[in-house]
Structures are given as structure tokens and as C-alpha cells.
N, C-alpha and C positions, 0 to 999 in steps of 0.2 A: 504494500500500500504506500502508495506517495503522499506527500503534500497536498499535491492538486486532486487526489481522492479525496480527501478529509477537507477541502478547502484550506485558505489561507489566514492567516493576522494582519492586518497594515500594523505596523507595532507604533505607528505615529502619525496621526494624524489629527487637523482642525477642527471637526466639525462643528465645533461652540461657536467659529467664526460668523462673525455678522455676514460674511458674504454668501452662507446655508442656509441662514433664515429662511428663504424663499423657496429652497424645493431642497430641501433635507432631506425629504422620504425619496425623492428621487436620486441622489446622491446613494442613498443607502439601497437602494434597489438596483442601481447599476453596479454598485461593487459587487455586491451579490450573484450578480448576471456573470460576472466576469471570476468565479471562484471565491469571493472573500467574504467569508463567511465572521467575521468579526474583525473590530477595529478599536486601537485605543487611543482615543482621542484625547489631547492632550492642550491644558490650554498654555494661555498665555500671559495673563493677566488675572489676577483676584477677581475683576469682575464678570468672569465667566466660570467661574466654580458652578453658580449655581443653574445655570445652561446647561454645561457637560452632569452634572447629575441629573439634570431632566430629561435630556436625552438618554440616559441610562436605563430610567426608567420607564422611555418611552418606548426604548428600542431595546429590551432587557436581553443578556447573550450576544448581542450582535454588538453593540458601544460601551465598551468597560471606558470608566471614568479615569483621567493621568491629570492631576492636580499641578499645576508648574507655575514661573514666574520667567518671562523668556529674557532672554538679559540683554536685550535693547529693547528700551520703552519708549513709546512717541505716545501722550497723551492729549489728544484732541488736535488740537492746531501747533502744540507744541513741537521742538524739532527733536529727533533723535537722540538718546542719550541712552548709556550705557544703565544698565540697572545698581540701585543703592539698595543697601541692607533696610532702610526703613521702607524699602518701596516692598518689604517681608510683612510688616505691621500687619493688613489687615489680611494675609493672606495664610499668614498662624494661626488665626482663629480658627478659620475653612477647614485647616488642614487635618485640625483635632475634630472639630465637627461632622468629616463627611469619612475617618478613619476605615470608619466600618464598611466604606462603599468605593473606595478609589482600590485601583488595581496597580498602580505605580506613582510614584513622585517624577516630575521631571523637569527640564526648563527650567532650573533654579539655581544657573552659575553667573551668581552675584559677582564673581572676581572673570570677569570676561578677558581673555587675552589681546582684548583692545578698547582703545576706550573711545566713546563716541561725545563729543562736547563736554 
């Protein structure tokens, strides 16, 4: 038995991204089409904890929850910048709160080997 029997893992992927909002199940029906039979979607930012757990939920088996903090942050109209240890603040909380339900940590190297502004 292969891989491609058993289907596959994306072991990284977006899908908390704002740019899924709009056909998600479609998203998740075509990896499916193509062998992939789960995915761990991993965010980027604090304020998508609580997305990638609903989509966990919504898509249960098929989208395991990856809690992370990516280590370039652009917030709103601001410009790029490397991620700071306090940019961890509300993202600690998440981390103890959704314990029982995330399948990985990821996206959290705060000491980036470059640094952006």
C-alpha cells in the first residue's frame, strides 16, 4: 500500500486565510479530488486561532488545527517587520486555551534570521 492509497497530509497549509473565506469548501473539495485526504492548517497570526478551530470543527478529520505566529508581520496598512516576542502576548493565551484541539505549534521563530525594518 502506498501513500497515494491511503491519500495524503498537506502538512502546511493556510486555510484561516482571508483569501478562503469565499469558497473554502471548494478549496477543500478539490484537494480531496486530487488524493488529500487531510490538511494542517497553520496560521499566522493570533487573530486566526479562532478560524482554524472552526474550521476544524467544521471540516472535523480533514483540517487539524497548527497554532503559529509567522515571523514577518504586516498589520493593516503597516509595512513589514520582523516579529517581536510581545507580538506572543495574546497569542499565549490561544495556545493554553485550544491545547486540547491543535495538532502542532508552528510559525513561531520570533529570532528570524533577518530582520525586516
Amino acid at each position: 500500500e502506498t501513500a497515494m492509497d491511503v491519500g495524503l497530509i498537506d502538512c502546511h497549509c493556510h486555510l484561516s486565510a482571508v483569501e478562503f473565506c469565499e469558497d473554502i469548501e471548494d478549496v477543500i473539495m478539490r484537494a480531496k479530488e486530487v488524493g488529500i485526504n487531510s490538511v494542517i492548517s497553520v496560521t499566522e497570526e493570533a487573530n486566526d486561532f479562532e478560524r482554524v478551530i472552526h474550521l476544524s470543527k467544521s471540516y472535523p478529520g480533514v483540517v487539524a488545527p497548527c497554532l503559529g505566529i509567522h515571523p514577518i508581520q504586516c498589520w493593516g496598512s503597516q509595512e513589514q517587520r520582523s516579529v517581536r516576542l510581545q507580538d506572543l502576548d495574546s497569542a499565549l493565551p490561544l495556545f493554553q486555551k485550544y491545547r486540547d484541539e491543535i495538532v502542532a505549534v508552528g510559525e513561531v521563530n520570533y529570532r528570524a534570521h533577518f530582520s525586516i525594518g
